[in-house]
C-alpha positions in Angstrom: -11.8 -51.9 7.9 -10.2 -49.7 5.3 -6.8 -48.8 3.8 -5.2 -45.9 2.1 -2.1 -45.7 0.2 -0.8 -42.0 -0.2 2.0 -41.1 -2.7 3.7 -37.8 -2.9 6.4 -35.5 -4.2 8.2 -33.6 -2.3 11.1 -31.1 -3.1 14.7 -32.3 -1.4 14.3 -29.0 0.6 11.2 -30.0 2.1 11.8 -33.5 3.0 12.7 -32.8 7.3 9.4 -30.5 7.4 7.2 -33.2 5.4 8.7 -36.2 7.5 8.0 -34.0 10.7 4.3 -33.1 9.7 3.3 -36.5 8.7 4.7 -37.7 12.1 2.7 -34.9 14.2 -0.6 -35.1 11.7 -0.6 -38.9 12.5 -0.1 -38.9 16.0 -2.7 -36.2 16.7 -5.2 -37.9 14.6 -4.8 -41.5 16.2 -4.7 -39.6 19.7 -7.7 -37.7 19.0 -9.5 -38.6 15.4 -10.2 -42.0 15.5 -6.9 -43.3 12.9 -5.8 -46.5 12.8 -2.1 -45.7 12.3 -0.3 -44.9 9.3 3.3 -45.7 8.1 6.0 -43.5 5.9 8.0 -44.9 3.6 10.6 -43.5 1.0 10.3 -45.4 -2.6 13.1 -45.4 -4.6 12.3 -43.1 -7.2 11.6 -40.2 -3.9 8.0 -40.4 -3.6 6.9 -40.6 -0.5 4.3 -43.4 0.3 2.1 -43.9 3.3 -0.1 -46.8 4.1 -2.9 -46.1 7.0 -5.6 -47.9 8.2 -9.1 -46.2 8.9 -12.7 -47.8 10.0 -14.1 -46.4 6.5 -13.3 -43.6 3.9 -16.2 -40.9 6.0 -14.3 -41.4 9.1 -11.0 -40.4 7.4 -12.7 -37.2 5.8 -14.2 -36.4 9.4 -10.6 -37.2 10.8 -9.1 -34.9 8.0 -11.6 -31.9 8.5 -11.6 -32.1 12.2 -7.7 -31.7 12.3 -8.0 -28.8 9.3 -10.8 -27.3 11.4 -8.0 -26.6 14.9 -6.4 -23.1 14.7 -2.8 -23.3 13.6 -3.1 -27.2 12.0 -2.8 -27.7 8.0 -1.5 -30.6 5.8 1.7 -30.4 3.7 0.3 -30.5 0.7 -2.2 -27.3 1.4 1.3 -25.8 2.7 2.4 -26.0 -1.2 5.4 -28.1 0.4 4.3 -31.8 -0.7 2.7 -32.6 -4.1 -0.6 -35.6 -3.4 -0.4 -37.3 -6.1 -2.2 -40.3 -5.6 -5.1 -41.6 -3.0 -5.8 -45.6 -3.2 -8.7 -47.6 -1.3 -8.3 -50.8 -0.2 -10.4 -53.2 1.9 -8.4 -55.0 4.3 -9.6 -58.5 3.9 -6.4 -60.1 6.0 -4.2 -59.1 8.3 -0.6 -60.5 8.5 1.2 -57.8 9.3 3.6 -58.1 12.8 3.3 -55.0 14.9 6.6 -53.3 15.0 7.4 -54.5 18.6 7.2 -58.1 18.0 9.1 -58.4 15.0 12.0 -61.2 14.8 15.3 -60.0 15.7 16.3 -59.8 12.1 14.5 -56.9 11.3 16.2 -54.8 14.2 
C-alpha cells in the first residue's frame, strides 16, 4: 500500500470552494475509483496538506484520469484556484493510525 502527501496554496478567497472540492473529489473517487481515503488538514503557515492512501502510484493516475475524464469534473488546481506544490510517496510499512470513530473520548 501507498501514501501521498499533497501540499498546496490557496488564496483566502478560495479556501470554502477548495475545502468543498477536495471533499466531493474524495468522496467520488473512494465511491467509484478505487481510493483509500484521504484527509485535509490546514498547517499553520496556510498550506493545505492532504495525506491519502492508494494501492500503488498507477492506480491513483487511473483514479485521477478517470474522474478528469467525467463531463463537468476538474481538480482545483486545473481550476487555477489551488497552487500543487508538492506530491510525496510513501510506502506504508505500519499502520497505527485509529479510524476516526473509535478514537478516545479526548479527541472529541
Amino acid at each position: 500500500m501507498k501514501a501521498a502527501i499533497y501540499r498546496w496554496r490557496v488564496a483566502p478567497e478560495d479556501e470554502e470552494h477548495f475545502k468543498q472540492r477536495w471533499h466531493d473529489i474524495t468522496s467520488d473517487i473512494v465511491r467509484d475509483h478505487g481510493g483509500g481515503g484521504s484527509r485535509l488538514h490546514r498547517a499553520g503557515n496556510g498550506e493545505w496538506v492532504a495525506y491519502a492512501r492508494w494501492p500503488s502510484k498507477e492506480a491513483r493516475d487511473k483514479a485521477f484520469a478517470d474522474y478528469s475524464a467525467q463531463p463537468d469534473r476538474s481538480i482545483p488546481q486545473r481550476e487555477g484556484r489551488a497552487e500543487l506544490i508538492e506530491e510525496i510517496w510513501l510506502d506504508i510499512t505500519d499502520d497505527l493510525l485509529i479510524p476516526e470513530a473509535e478514537l478516545p473520548e479526548r479527541f472529541h
